[in-house]
C-alpha positions in Angstrom: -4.3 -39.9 -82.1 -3.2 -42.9 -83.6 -5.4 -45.8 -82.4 -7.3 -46.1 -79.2 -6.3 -49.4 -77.1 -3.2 -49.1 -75.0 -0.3 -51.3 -74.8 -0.5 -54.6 -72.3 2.0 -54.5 -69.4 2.6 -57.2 -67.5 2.7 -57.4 -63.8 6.1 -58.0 -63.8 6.9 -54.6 -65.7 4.3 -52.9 -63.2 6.4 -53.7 -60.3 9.4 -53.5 -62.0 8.6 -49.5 -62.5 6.5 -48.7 -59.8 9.9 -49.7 -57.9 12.0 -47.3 -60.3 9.3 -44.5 -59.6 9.4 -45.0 -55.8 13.4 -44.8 -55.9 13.8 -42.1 -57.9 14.1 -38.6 -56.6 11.1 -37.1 -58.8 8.8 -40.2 -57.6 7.8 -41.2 -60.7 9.8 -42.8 -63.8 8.7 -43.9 -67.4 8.7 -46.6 -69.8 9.4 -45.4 -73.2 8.0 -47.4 -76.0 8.6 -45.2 -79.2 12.5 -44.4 -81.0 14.2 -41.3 -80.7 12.8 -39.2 -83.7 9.5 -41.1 -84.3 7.0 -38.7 -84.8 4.2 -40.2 -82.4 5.5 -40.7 -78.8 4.1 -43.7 -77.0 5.5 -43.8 -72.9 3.4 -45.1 -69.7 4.2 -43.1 -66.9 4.3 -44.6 -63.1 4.0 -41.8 -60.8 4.2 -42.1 -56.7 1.9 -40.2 -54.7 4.4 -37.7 -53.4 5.3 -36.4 -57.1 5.8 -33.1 -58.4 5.6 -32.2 -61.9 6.1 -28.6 -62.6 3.0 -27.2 -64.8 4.1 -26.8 -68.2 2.7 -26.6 -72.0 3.6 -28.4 -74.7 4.4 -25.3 -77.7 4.0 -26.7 -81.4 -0.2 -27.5 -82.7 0.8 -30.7 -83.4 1.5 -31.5 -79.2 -2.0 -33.1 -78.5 -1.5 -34.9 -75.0 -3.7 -38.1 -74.7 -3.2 -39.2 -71.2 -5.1 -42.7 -70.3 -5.5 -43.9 -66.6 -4.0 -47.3 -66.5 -3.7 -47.3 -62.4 -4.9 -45.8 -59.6 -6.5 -42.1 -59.7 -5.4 -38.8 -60.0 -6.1 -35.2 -61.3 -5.1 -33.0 -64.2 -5.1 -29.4 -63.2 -5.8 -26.6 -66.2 -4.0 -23.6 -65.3 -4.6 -20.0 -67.4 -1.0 -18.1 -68.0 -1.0 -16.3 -64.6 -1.0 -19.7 -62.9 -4.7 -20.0 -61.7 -6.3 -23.1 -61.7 -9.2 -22.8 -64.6 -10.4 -26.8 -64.3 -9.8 -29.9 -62.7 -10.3 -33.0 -64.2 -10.5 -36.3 -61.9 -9.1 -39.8 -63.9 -10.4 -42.7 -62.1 -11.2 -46.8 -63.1 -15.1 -46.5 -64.4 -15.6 -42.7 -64.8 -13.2 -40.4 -66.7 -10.4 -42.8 -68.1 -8.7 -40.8 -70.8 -8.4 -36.8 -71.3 -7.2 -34.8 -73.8 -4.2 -32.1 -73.1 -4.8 -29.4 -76.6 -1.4 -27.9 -77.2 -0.4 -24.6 -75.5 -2.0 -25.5 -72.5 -0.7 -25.4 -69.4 -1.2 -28.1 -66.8 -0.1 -30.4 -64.3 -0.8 -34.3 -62.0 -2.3 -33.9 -58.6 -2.2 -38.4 -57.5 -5.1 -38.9 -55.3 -3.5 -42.7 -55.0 -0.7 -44.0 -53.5 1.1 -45.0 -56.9 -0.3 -44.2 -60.7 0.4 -45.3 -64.0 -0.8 -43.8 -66.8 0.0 -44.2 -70.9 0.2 -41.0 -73.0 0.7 -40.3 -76.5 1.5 -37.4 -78.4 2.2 -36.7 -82.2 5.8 -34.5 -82.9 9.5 -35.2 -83.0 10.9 -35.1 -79.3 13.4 -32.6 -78.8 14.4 -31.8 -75.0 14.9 -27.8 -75.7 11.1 -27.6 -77.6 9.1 -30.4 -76.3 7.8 -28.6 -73.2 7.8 -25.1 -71.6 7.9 -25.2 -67.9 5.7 -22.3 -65.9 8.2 -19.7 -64.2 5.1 -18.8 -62.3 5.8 -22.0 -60.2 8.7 -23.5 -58.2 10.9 -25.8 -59.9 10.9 -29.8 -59.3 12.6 -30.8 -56.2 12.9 -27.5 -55.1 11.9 -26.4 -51.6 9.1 -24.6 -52.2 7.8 -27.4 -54.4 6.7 -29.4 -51.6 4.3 -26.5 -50.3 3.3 -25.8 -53.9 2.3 -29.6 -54.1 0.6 -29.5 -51.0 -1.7 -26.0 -52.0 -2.1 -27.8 -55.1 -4.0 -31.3 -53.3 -5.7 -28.6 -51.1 -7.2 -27.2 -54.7 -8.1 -30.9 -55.6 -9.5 -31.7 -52.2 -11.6 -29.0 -52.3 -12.8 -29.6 -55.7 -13.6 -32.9 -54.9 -15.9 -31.8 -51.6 -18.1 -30.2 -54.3 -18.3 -33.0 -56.6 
C-alpha cells in the first residue's frame, strides 16, 4: 500500500456520484483517480443499498485490496471456493474503518446503509480479462436470481450481526 490517508472529496463530488450510483442499473458507480496502465489503482466507490456485486477474487499476488470506509456502513463477506461464507467483517465510522482483501480471495459488499462510499487501492496493471475472476457458484449481476442471492446474503449479515 502506497501511503495511508485517502483522497478529500468534496461534497459536491459526493452528491454528484451518489446520484450516478442511484441511477445506474448496478446501484453503485465509481470515481477513478489513477490512468489506464498505472500500476497502483486509486478509485472511491459509491454503492446504493440495493447493490449486487457478484463475489469474485482478484488472481495475480500483487492484487492486495485495501478497501477504506469513507460513508456509511457495510460488510465484506469472505467466502471459501464452494461459496460458503468463512467471515464477515463489519466497516463502520469509529470501529473497523479499513480491511485488507489478500489476493486470491474471494469476497463480496453486503451495505447495511442506505448509500456507501468507500476508497480502495490495489497495486497491478488493470486489465478487464485478468483483473478479477467472478464466482460461477453465484448468480450473475442483475440477474434474477441475484436479487434472492442478495437478500440470503443480508440474512447472513443480519444474523452475524445478532451475535455481535
Amino acid at each position: 500500500m502506497i501511503g495511508d490517508s485517502i483522497p478529500v472529496l468534496s461534497s459536491f463530488e459526493l452528491q454528484e456520484y451518489l446520484y450516478k450510483a442511484a441511477a445506474s442499473p448496478r446501484r453503485r458507480h465509481p470515481k477513478i483517480l489513477h490512468q489506464s496502465g498505472d500500476g497502483f489503482n486509486q478509485v472511491f466507490n459509491f454503492m446504493m443499498e440495493d447493490t449486487y456485486m457478484q463475489p469474485h477474487l482478484h488472481p495475480s499476488k500483487e492484487k492486495i485490496e485495501q478497501i477504506y470506509l469513507v460513508q456509511g456502513c457495510f460488510a465484506v463477506l469472505i467466502f471459501n471456493k464452494e461459496g460458503d461464507i468463512e467471515k464477515i467483517s463489519i466497516l463502520e465510522k469509529g470501529r473497523l474503518e479499513r480491511i485488507e482483501i489478500s489476493a486470491f480471495t474471494w469476497h463480496s459488499y453486503v451495505m447495511l446503509s442506505n448509500n456507501v462510499v468507500t476508497y480502495e487501492t490495489m497495486m497491478g496493471k488493470f486489465h478487464p480479462d485478468t483483473w478479477k475472476e467472478l464466482a460461477d457458484w453465484a448468480p450473475t449481476e442483475q440477474s434474477k436470481e441475484s436479487i434472492d442471492y442478495l437478500e440470503f446474503l443480508k440474512r447472513q449479515v443480519k444474523g452475524d450481526l445478532a451475535e455481535w
